[in-house]
C-alpha positions as CSV (number, residue, x, y, z in Angstrom):
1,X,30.5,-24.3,-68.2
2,X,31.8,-20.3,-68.1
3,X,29.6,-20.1,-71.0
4,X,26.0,-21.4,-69.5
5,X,26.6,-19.3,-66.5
6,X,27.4,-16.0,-68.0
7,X,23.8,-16.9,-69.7
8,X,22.2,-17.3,-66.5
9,X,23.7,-14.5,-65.0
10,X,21.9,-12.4,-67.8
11,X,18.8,-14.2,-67.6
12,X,18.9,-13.1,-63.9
13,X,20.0,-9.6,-64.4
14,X,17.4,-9.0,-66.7
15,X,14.5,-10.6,-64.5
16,X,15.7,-8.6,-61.4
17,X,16.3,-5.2,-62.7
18,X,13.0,-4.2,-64.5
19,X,14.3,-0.3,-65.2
20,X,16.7,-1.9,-67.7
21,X,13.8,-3.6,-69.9
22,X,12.1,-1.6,-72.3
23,X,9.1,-2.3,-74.5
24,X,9.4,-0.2,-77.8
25,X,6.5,2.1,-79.1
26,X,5.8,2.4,-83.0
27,X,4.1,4.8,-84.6
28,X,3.6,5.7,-88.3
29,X,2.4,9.3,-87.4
30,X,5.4,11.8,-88.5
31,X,4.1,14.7,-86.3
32,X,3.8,12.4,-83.5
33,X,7.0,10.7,-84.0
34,X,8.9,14.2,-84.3
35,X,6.5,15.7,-81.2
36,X,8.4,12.1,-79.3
37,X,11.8,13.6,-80.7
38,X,11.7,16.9,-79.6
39,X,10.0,15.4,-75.6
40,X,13.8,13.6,-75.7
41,X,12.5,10.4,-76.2
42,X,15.1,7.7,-78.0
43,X,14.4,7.1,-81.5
44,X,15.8,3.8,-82.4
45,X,14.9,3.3,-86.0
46,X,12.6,3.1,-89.3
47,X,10.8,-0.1,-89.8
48,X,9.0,-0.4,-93.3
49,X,5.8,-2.8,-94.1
50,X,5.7,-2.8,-97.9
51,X,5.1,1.2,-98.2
52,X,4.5,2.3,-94.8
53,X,7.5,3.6,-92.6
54,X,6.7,2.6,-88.8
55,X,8.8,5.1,-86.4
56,X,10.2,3.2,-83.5
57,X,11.4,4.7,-80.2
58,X,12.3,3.4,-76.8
59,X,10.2,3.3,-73.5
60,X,7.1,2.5,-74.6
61,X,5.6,4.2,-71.7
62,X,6.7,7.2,-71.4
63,X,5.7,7.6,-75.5
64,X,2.0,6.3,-74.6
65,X,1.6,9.2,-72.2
66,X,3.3,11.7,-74.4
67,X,1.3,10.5,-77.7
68,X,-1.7,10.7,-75.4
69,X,-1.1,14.1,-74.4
70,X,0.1,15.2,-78.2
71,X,-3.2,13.2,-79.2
72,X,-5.4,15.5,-76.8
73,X,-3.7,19.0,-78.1
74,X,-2.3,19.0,-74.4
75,X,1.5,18.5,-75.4
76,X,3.7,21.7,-75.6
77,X,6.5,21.2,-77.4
78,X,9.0,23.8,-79.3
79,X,7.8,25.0,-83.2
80,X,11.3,25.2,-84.5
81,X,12.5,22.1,-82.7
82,X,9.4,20.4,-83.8
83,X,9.7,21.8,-87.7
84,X,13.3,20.3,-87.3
85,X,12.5,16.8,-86.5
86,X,10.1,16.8,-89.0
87,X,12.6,17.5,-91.9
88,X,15.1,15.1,-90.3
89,X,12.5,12.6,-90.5
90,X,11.3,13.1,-93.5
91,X,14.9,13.0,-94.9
92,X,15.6,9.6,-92.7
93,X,12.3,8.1,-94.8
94,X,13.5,9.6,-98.5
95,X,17.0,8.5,-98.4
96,X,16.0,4.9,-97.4
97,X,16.7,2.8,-100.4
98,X,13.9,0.0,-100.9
99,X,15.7,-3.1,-102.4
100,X,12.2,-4.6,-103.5
């Protein structure tokens, strides 16, 4: 009985307090993805389809603007920041080890 209602107490948490959900964002862009580093946005993880890495952060709506703006030429970010989160992406993809 504890169980079920711990479970509904979840359920309602999550319906109630929408600034807890988060959609995530993808993209397979590397400058984009390290442009969405260096604006502070949460990089959660690699996901790979066959040979293309897909970059996957949090709050998708916050990235839409911000790939918008960095689409447009209209995002400002830091060049040596920027140049970093390329290489530590970069090294994130090459050290993946593919099992198939």
């Amino acid at each position: 009985m504890e169980k079920s209602t711990s479970s509904q107490l979840i359920i309602i948490l999550k319906t109630s307090m929408p600034e807890f959900q988060t959609e995530t964002y993808k993209t397979k862009d590397l400058g984009e993805a390290a442009a969405l580093i260096v604006k502070r946005q949460r990089f959660i993880r690699i996901d790979w389809e066959g040979r293309i890495c897909w970059f996957v952060f949090e709050n998708m709506q916050e990235c839409e603007r911000l790939s918008s703006d960095y689409f447009f030429g209209e995002l400002l970010v830091n060049a040596r920041e920027f140049q970093e989160a390329i290489k530590r992406l970069k090294h994130r993809i090459f050290s993946y080890e593919r099992t198939s």
